[in-house]
N, C-alpha and C positions, 0 to 999 in steps of 0.2 A: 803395696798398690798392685795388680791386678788385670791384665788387658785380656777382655774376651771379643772376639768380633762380635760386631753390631748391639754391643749393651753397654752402657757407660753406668756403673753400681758404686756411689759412693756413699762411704761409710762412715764416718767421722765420730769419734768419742771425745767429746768435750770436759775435762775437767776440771771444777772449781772446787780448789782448795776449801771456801769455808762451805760449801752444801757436801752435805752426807752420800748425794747421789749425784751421778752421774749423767750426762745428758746425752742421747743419743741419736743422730739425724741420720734416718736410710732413705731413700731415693733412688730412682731407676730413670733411666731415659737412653731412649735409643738414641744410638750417634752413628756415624760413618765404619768405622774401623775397629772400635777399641772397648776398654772398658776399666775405669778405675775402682778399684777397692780400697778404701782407706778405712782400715782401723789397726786398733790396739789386742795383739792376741795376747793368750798367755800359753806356756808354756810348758808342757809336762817334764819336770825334773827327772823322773824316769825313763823319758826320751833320750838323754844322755846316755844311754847305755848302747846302745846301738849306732851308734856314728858311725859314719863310713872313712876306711884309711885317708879319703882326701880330706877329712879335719884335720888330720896328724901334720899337716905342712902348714908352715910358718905363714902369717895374715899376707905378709907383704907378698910371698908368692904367689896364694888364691888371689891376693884385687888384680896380681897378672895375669893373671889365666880368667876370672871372672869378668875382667877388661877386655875382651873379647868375643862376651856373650851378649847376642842382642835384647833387649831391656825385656821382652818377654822369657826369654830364658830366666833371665832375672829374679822375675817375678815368681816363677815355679823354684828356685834353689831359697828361695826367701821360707817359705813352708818347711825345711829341711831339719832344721835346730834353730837353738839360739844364734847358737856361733855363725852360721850363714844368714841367720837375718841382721846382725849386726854388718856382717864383709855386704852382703849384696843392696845394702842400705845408703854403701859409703854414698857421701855426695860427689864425690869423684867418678862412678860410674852412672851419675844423673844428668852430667853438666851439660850434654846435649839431646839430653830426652825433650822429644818434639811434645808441649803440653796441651792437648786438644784446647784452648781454651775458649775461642767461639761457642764451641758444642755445650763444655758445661754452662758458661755465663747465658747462652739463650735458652738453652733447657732445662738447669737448674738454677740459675741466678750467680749474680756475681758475689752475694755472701759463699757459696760453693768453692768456686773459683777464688776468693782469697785465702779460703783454709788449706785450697790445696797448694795452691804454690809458697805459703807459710812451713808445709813438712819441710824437716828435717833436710829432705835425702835430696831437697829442692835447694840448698844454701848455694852452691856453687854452681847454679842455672848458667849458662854463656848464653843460650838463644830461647827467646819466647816473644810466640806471637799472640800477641792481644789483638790483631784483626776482628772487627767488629763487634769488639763486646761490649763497648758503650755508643749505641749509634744515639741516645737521646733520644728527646718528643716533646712537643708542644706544651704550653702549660694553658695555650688559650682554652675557653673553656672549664678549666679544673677547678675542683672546688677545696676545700682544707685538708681534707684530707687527698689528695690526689699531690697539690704539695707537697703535704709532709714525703708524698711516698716519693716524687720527686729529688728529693734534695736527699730522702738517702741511699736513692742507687748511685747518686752523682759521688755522695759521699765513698758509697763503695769502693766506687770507680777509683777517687782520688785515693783510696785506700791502698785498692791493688799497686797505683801508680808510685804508691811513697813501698812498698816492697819491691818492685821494678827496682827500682834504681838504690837498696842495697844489695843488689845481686849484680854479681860479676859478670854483666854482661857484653859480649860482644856482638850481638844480633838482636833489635829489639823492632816488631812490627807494629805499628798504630793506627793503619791505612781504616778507614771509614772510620772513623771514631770521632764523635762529638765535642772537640777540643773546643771549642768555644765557647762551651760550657762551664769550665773553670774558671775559677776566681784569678784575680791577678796573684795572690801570694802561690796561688797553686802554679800560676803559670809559670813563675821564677822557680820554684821546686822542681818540674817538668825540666827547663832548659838547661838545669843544672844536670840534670839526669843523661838527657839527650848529647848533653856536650862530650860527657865521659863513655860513649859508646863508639864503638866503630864504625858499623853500618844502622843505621835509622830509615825503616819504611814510613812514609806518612802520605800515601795516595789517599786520595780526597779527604783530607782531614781539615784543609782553609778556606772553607768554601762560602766564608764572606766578608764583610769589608773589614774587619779586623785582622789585622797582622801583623799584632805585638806580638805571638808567640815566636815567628822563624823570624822578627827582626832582632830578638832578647838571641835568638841564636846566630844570625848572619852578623852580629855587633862584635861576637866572641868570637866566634870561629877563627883561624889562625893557620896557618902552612902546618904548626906542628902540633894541631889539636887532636886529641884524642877521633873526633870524629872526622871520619876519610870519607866516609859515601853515604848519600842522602836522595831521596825518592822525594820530588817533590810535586808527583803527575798530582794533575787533576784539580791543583791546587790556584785559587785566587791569589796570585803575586803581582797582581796591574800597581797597587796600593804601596807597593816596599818600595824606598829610596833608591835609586840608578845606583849610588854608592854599595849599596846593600849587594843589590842583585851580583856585581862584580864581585862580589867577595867567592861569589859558588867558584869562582877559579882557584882556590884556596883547597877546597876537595880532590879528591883522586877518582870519585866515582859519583855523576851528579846524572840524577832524571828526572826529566823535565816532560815527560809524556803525557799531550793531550791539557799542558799547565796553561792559565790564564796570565796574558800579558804585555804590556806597550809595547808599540811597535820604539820607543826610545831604550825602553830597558834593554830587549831584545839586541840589539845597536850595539848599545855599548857593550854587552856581555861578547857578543860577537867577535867589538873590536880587539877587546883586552884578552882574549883566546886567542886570537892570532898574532897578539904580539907576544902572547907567551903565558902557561898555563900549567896548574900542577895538575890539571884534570886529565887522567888517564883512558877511564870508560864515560863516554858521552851519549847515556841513552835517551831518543826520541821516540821508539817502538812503532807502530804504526798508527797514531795519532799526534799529530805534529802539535807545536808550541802556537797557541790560541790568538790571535790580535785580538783584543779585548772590545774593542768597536766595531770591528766588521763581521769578528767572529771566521777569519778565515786564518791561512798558514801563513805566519808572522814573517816567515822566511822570503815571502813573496814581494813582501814591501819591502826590501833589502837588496841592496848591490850582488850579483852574484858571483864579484871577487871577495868580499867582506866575509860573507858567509863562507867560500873555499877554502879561504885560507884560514879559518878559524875551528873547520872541521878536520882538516887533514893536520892538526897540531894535535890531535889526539891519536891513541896509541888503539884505541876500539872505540867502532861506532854501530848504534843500533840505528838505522833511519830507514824505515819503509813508509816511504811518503805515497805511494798510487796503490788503491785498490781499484780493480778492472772489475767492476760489478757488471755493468753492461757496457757493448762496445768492446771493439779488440784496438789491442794497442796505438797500430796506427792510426786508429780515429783520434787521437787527441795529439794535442799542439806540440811541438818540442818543448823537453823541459830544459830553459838555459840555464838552470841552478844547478840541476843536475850536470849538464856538459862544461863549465865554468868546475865544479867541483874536482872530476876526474883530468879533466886537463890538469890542477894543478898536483892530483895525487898520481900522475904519471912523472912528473917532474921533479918534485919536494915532497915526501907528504915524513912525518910520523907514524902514518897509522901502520898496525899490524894485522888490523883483520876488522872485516866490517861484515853487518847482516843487512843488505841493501835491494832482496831480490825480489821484493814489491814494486821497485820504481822502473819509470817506463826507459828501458835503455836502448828503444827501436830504432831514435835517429842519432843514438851515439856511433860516430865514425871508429871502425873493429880496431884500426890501429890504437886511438885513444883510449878504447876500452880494455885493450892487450897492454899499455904499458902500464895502466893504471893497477888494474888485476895483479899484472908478475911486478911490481913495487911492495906487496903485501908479505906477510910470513906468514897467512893461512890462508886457506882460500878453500872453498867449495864449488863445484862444477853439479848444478842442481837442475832438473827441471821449471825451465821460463820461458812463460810464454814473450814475454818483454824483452828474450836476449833471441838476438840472430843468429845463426849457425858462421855465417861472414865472423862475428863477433868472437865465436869459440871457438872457430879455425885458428883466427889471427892470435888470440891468447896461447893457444898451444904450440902453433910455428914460433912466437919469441921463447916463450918457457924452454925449447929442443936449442935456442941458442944461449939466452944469457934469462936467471930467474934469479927474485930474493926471496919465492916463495919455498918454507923446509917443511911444511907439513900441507897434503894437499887428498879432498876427499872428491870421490865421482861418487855422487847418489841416482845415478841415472837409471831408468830400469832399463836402458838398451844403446848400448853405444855402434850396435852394427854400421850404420851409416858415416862412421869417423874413419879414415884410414890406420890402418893396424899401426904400420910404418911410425905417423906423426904422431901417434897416442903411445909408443913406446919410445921414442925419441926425449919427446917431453915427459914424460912419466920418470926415467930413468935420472933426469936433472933435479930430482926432489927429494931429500932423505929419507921422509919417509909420507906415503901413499896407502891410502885406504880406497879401492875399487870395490866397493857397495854397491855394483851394476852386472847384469848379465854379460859376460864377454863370449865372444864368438871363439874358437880354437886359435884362429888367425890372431888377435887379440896377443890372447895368452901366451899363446907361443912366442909373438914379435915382443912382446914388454921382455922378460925371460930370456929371450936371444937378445936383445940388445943391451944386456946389462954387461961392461965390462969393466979395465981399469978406470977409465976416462968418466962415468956413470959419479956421479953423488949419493945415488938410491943407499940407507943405511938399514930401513925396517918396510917390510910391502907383507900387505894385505889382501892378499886376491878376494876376498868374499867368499862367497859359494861355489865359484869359477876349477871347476877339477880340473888341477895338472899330470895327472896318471897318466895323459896318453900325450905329454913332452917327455923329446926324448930325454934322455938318463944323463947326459954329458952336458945337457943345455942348462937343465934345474941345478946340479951339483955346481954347476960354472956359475950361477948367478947365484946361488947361496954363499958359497965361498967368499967371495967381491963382497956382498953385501955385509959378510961379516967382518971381515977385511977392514972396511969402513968403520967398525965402530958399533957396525947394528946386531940385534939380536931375530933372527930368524927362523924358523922351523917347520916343518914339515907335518900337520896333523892328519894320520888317517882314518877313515872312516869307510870300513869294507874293502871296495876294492878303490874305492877315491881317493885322492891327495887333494890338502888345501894347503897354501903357503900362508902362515900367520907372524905375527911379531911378538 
């Protein structure tokens, strides 16, 4: 196989034992990135005479050193001899080759796309994304022949789908894909498939009133099912049993982005999260969970203790619930779901780390928002228009006294307006810190000087921030401590600049 930019060249030599000839299908189609070559060479025996000394080392040494080259490399040692197109073949160095298959299945067809994930070097696939390669089409209108040709790209479909699942996969994507399209035997084939994978995407794949397929899976699923995390945005779930729906607490990594659903389901998934849950990653993204009748945020018809204490039971949460299209922040209403939330994640929570910097945080009181933030073990100090400076004072004066945050980023492009003092106080209580922001001297200097015994700082990252011009006893004093601790630190230069890196 083959990857050129911008030309996808597949080759395929078909042969049938009882014809004399051979069949051969070439085709070209431009794609994004890449470009497959599939066929059958032959090999000049008198190529063998010229081997390079790295044949002379034993197979199992080249697939280690071969195990290091990325899959284009690959493809150019494959050309080499026999002996390297069999090593650079193995399926052991395929098993995470990303398979364009959108590109071939819409530009070449999904007969394409099942020959090629049938090679060889494909057996021990772990991840393939089948992302929209059967989006289906209407049959009103068609006439016998439109049919026939209906039922067998569906056929394909179900083709590629019964090679899916004898491959060893632990990543398998289906998101826009016309599942409703299958037959019910197909669909028990499917969730048998699905059940034995780890992570399953299926954005917008149930997008009508049937939901045999995720109830043949929500029936199985189990604490110690093979499948841990499940994508279920965009998807019509109003129709699955309340019983069903509770079982997603069963998963380790459940999303629910932009999905359709009762405000009962909702409820109870809510309630049985907060009283306890194997769910670790709880993504909402920034399109919230649908009330199926009003069409608005499900969360809003709900208690805003129910919903707190069922989100701070997880360990990561994605939830950007406000986009500020027009209007500034303070034009809209307080959000009590939001301030009920951090009140109880300043208190109790689970969580470790959350992505929340689309919601309006303007009427959160700075001390709620300070203990809610230093309760976390990551944390990012980002550009927001929704956070007050009150807000990221008050976070930064508790982090200089007491934090449980150990890994902490500033993506700011300018922290001048913070005092030097409380940004190296706090900075110095974190093990370790990434400053991805322009610092002023004063900055740099005071983080740097205030690192001593009493400090937690293990690994620190100035960014682009040159310390060439601290003096020599201050940087060697705060290296030392920092490694002291446990951290690895270093010094890169560049001319006459100094950057401190980890």
């Amino acid at each position: 196989i083959h990857f050129y930019k911008r030309k996808l060249k597949v080759i395929i030599m078909m042969e049938n034992i009882e014809e004399e000839n051979s069949k051969e299908i070439l085709v070209e189609e431009k794609i994004d990135d890449e470009t497959i070559d599939v066929e059958d060479r032959k090999h000049d025996a008198s190529a063998d005479l010229y081997k390079p000394n790295l044949s002379g080392l034993p197979n199992e040494l080249l697939l280690r050193i071969l195990g290091n080259l990325p899959h284009s490399d690959l493809n150019s040692i494959i050309l080499v001899n026999k002996k390297f197109l069999d090593l650079a073949s193995d399926p052991v160095l395929w098993k995470k080759f990303p398979v364009p298959a959108m590109e071939i299945a819409q530009g070449l067809g999904l007969d394409i796309l099942l020959r090629v994930i049938k090679l060889p070097r494909f057996s021990k696939l772990q991840v393939l994304d089948l992302n929209r390669v059967y989006t289906g089409f209407s049959r009103k209108g068609f006439d016998v022949q439109n049919y026939q040709k209906f039922d067998e790209v569906l056929q394909q479909f179900v083709d590629i789908l019964e090679v899916a699942g004898s491959l060893p996969l632990a990543w398998l994507d289906l998101s826009y894909n016309n599942l409703s399209a299958l037959s019910t035997p197909d669909m028990l084939t499917m969730t048998k498939m699905v059940l034995n994978i780890h992570h399953v995407e299926m954005f917008a794949t149930l997008r009508g009133e049937d939901s045999t397929f995720i109830c043949n899976i929500l029936e199985n699923v189990s604490e110690t099912s093979v499948l841990r995390s499940i994508n279920l945005g965009a998807c019509n779930l109003d129709t699955l049993p309340i019983s069903l729906v509770t079982k997603l607490n069963c998963m380790a990594s459940v999303t629910l982005e932009g999905s359709f659903m009762t405000v009962e389901q909702v409820k109870a998934l809510m309630v049985e999260m907060g009283k306890g849950t194997c769910i670790k990653k709880f993504d909402i993204g920034s399109e919230p969970i649908i009330e199926i009748e009003a069409l608005g945020d499900a969360f809003e018809n709900l208690e805003p203790e129910v919903v707190a204490k069922a989100l701070n039971n997880v360990e990561y949460l994605s939830y950007n619930k406000v986009k500020f299209v027009d209007g500034d922040c303070c034009d809209f209403p307080p959000d009590l779901h939001l301030a009920s939330f951090l009140e109880v994640m300043g208190k109790n929570t689970k969580l470790k780390k959350v992505e929340m910097e689309e919601n309006n945080f303007f009427y959160i009181q700075p001390e709620v928002a300070a203990k809610a933030f230093n309760n976390l073990e990551h944390y990012e100090f980002k550009p927001n228009p929704n956070n007050t400076s009150e807000q990221i004072v008050a976070t930064l004066e508790l982090m200089a006294q007491k934090t449980n945050i150990v890994d902490l980023k500033f993506i700011y492009e300018d922290l001048s307006w913070l005092n030097p003092g409380l940004v190296a106080r706090a900075v110095v209580m974190v093990e370790q810190v990434d400053m991805l922001c322009n610092l002023s001297r004063a900055h740099v200097r005071a983080i740097l000087g205030q690192i001593d015994e009493r400090s937690r700082i293990k690994r620190l990252n100035m960014g682009n921030n040159d310390v060439s011009k601290i003096p020599k006893q201050i940087l060697e004093s705060a290296l030392k401590i920092m490694r002291s601790n446990g951290g690895s630190v270093i010094v890169v230069k560049k001319g006459k600049k100094r950057f401190v890196r980890y």
